[in-house]
C-alpha positions in Angstrom: -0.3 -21.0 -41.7 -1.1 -24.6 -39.9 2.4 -25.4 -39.0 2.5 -21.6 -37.6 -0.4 -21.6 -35.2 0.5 -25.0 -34.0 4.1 -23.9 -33.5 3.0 -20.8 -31.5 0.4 -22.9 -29.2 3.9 -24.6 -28.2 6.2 -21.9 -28.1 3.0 -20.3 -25.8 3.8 -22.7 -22.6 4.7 -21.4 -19.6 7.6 -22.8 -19.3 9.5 -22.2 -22.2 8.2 -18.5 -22.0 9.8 -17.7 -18.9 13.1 -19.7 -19.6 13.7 -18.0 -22.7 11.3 -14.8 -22.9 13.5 -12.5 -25.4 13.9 -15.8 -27.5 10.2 -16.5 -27.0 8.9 -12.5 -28.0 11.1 -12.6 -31.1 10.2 -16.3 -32.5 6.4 -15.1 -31.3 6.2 -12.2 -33.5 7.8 -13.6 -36.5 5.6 -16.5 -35.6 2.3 -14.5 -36.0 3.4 -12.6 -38.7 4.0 -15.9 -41.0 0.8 -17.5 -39.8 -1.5 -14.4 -41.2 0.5 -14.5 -44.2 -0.2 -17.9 -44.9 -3.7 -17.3 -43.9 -3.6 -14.4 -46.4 -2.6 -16.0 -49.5 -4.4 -19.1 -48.9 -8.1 -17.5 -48.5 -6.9 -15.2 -51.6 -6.4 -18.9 -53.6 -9.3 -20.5 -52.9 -12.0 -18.6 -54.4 -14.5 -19.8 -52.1 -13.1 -18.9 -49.2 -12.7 -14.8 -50.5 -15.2 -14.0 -48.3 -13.4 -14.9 -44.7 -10.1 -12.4 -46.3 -11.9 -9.4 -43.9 -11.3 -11.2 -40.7 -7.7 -11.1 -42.1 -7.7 -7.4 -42.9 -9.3 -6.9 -39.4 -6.6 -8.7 -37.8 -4.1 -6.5 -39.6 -5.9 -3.4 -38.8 -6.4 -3.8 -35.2 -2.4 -5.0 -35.2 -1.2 -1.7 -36.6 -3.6 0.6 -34.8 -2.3 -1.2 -31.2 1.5 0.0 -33.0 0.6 3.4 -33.6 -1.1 4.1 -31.0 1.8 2.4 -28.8 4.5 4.9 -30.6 2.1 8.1 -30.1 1.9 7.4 -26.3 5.6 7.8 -25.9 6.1 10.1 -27.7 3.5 12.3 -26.3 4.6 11.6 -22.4 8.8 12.3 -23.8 7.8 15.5 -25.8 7.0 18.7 -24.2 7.8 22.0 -22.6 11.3 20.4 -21.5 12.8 16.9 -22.4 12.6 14.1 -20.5 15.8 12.7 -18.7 16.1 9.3 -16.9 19.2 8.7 -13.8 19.8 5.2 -13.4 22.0 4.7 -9.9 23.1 1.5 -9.0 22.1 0.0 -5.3 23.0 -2.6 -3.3 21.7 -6.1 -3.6 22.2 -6.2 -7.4 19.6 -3.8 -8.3 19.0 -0.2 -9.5 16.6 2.6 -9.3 15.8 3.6 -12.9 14.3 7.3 -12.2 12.4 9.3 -15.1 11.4 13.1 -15.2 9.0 12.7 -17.8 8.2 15.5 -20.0 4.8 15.3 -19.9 2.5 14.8 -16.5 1.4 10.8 -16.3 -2.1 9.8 -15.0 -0.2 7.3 -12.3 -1.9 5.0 -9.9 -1.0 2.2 -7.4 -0.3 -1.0 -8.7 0.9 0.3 -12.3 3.6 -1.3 -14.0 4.9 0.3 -17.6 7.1 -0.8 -20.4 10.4 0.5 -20.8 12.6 0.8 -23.8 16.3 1.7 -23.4 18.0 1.9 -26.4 21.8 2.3 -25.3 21.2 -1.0 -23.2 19.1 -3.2 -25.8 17.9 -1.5 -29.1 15.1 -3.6 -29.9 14.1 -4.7 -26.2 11.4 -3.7 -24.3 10.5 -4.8 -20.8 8.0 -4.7 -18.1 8.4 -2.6 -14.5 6.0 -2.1 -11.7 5.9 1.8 -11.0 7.7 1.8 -7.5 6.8 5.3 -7.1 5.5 8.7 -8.9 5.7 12.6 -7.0 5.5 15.7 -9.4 8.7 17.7 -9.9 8.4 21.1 -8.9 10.5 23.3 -11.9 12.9 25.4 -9.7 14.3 27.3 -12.6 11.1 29.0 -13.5 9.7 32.2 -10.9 7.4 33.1 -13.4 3.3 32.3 -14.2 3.1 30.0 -17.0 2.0 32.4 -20.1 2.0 29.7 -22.5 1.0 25.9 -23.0 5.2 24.8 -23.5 5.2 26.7 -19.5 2.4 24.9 -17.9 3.8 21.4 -19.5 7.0 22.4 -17.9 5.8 23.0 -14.6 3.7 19.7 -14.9 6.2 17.3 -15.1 6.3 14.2 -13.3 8.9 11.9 -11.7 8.3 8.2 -11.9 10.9 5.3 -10.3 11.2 2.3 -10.9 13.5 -0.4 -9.0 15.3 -3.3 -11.3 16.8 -6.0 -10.2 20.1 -7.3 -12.1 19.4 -10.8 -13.8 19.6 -11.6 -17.0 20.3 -9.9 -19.8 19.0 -6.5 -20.4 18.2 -6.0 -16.6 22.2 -7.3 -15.7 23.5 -4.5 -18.5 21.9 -2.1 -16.5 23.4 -3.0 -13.6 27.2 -3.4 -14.7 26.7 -0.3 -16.6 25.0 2.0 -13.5 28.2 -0.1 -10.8 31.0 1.4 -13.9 30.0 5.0 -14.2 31.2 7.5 -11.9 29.4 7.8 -8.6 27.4 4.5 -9.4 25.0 6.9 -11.7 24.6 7.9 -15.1 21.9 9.4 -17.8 21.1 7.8 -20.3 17.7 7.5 -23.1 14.5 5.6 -21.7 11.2 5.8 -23.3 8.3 4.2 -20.9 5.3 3.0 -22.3 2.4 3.3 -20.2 1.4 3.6 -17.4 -1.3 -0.3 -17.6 -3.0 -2.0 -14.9 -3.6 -0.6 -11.1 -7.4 -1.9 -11.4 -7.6 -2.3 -7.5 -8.7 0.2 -5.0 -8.1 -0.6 -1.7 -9.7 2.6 -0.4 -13.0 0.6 0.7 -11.0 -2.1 3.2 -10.8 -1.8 6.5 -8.1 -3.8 7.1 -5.3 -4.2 4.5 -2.5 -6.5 5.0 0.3 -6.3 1.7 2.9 -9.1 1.7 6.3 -8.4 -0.5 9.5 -10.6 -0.9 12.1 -9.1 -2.5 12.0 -6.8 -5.3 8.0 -7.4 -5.0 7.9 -4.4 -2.3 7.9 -2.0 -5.8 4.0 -3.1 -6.0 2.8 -2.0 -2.7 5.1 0.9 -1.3 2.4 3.1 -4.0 -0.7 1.5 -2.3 0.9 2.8 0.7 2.0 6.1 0.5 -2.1 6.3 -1.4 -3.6 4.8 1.7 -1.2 6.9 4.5 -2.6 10.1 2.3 -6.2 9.6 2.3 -6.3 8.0 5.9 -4.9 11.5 6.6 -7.5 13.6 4.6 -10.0 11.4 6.1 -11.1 10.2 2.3 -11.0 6.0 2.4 -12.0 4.1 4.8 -9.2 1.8 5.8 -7.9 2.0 9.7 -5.4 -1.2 9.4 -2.2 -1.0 7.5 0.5 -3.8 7.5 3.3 -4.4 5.5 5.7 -7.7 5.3 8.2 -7.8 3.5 11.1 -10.4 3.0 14.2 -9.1 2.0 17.7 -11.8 2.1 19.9 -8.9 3.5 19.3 -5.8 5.3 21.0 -3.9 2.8 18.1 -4.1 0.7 16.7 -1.4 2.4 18.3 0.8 0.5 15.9 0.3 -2.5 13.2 2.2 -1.1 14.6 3.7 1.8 14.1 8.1 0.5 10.5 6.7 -0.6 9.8 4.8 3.4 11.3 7.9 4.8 8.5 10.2 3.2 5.9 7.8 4.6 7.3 7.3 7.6 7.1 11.5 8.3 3.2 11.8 6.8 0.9 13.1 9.3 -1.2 10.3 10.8 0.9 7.8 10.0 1.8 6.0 12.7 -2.4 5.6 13.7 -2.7 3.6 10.6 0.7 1.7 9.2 2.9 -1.0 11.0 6.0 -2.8 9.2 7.0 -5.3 10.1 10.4 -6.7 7.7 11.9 -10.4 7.8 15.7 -10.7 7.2 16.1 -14.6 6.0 20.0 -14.1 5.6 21.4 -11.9 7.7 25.1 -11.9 8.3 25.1 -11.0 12.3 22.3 -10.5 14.7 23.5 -7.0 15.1 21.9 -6.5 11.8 18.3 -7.0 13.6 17.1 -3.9 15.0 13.6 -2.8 15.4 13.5 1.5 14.4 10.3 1.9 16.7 7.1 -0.3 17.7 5.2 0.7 14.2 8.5 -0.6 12.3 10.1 -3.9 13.3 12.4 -6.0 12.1 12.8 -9.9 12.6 15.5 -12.6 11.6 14.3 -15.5 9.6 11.0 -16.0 7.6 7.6 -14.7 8.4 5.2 -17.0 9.7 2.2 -16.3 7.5 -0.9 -18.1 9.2 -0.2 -16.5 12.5 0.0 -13.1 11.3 -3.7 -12.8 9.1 -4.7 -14.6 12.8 -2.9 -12.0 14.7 -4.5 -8.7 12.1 -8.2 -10.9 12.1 -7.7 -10.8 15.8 -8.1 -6.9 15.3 -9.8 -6.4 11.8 -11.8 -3.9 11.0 -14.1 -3.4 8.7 -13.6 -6.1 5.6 -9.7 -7.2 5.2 -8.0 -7.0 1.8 -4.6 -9.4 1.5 -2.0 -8.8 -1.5 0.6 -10.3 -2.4 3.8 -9.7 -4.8 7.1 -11.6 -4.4 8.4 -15.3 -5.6 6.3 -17.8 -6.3 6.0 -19.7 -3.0 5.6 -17.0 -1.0 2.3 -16.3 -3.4 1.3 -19.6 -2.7 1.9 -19.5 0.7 -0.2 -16.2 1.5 -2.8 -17.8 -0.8 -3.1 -20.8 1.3 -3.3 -18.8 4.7 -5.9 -16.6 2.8 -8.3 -19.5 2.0 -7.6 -21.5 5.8 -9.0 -18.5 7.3 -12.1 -17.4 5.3 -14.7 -19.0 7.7 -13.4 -16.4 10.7 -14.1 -13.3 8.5 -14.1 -12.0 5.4 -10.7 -11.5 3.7 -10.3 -10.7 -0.3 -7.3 -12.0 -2.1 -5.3 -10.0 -4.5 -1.8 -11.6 -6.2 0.2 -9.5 -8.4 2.0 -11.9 -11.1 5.8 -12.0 -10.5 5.7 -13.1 -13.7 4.9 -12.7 -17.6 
């Protein structure tokens, strides 16, 4: 049990998780499950110790509940009125959008992120995703009242995309497998676990300024399409909506593009969100071209310091600053963040890139 906790204090480190995080999940579990074992059958030797066995037992209860009660939240969101189906269509930029009509209707927020298991890419494997975006699916078939309970789930079903880039692994199966099938698209089985996390509201800013690099944009298009909603319906009081976001290529526009086109066409929109997008490698300046004076686009990096000055300039109301991207963009935001806090008040919010 000794030579198990220490090993899993080791195995723990950041670095050697996200090196080797399937090797690092697999070794952790088998890992844990020796070191309460051990625990196990030494308490149950020493008679003197008999009394500590029901922290044991606890541990092992509290284990298997978090299991069960895992397995019965997917099957309850896969299992109703009509199955759920998953499209997976490969994109440009070595990524695809992984989208899931789920049987069931999720309780979905900004800033989610769910775990998704994909058996005909990697039995065993589950992984992490931040919700990109969520709409309900209207059920076309039906032109009839729901008369039963299997009829209302049907006509509350729920679509929820995600956006995965191609690395390593099970993420780089998905990709080869989505760029091989006819059309760049297939159908395949996805269970997702979830949704967990979206604990900030940014409904009480002012002023709120989201920074993205990459495949990072999949953590605040939701906070946007939220905020461009309610600014409409006159429910939160934010006035000030900026988005930056770094991309290497123009082309990967095409990962959210359908989801920006439904913001860009909400009412109101344009008297509440600017974007402004950076283009670090683009292959011509013909590439560069701003859509309109609320959506701009710029070659090179952005220059983070002179745009909180630029939006402090105009704040109003308290300013909230998130980040999601790489980690020296993160660091970089975080720095501006903290020069500036004696000219007004500015929260920070970073959303891990990383597990």
């Amino acid at each position: 049990a000794t030579c198990s906790f220490v090993f899993l204090g080791i195995q723990a480190s950041s670095p050697l998780r996200h090196a080797f995080y399937e090797i690092f999940k697999a070794l952790h579990i088998l890992a844990a499950t020796a070191a309460v074992v051990g625990l196990y059958y030494h308490l149950s030797a020493s008679p003197g110790l008999f009394k500590w066995l029901c922290y044991v037992y606890a541990v092992i209860a509290l284990w298997s509940f978090d299991r069960t009660y895992r397995v019965w939240r997917v099957i309850r969101s896969h299992v109703g009125g009509s199955r759920s189906r998953t499209i997976v269509e490969a994109l440009p930029g070595n990524a695809v959008r992984l989208t899931m009509t789920l049987a069931r209707p999720w309780n979905a927020a900004p800033g989610q992120h769910a775990y998704l298991y994909m058996p005909a890419i990697s039995y065993w494997q589950s992984h992490p995703f931040s919700v990109a975006w969520y709409d309900g699916v209207e059920d076309v078939k039906s032109d009839r009242l729901a008369t039963t309970n299997q009829d209302l789930l049907a006509m509350q079903q729920q679509r929820v995309s995600f956006i995965i880039r191609g690395r390593t692994g099970m993420t780089d199966s998905l990709y080869k497998k989505a760029v091989a099938a006819p059309g760049g698209r297939f159908e395949t089985s996805c269970f997702a676990e979830g949704p967990y996390g979206g604990h900030h509201s940014f409904d009480s800013y002012g002023t709120v300024v989201l920074f993205a690099g990459g495949v990072g944009i999949t953590h605040p298009v939701p906070y946007i399409k939220h905020l461009v909603e309610s600014y409409s319906e006159g429910t939160v009081a934010t006035r000030r909506i900026l988005l930056v976001w770094t991309i290497q290529t123009p082309e990967h526009l095409e990962w959210i593009r359908p989801w920006m086109t439904e913001i860009l066409g909400m009412d109101k929109r344009r008297d509440v969100l600017r974007i402004m997008l950076f283009v670090s490698q683009p292959r011509s300046t013909k590439e560069i071209h701003s859509p309109s004076s609320t959506v701009q686009m710029f070659p090179g990096r952005p220059n983070i310091n002179t745009l909180l000055g630029m939006e402090q300039e105009h704040q109003v109301g308290a300013m909230a600053v998130t980040v999601c991207g790489p980690g020296a963009l993160s660091d970089e935001v975080r720095l501006a963040v903290r020069n500036r806090q004696d000219r007004s008040h500015i929260d920070f919010i970073e959303e891990a890139f990383t597990w």
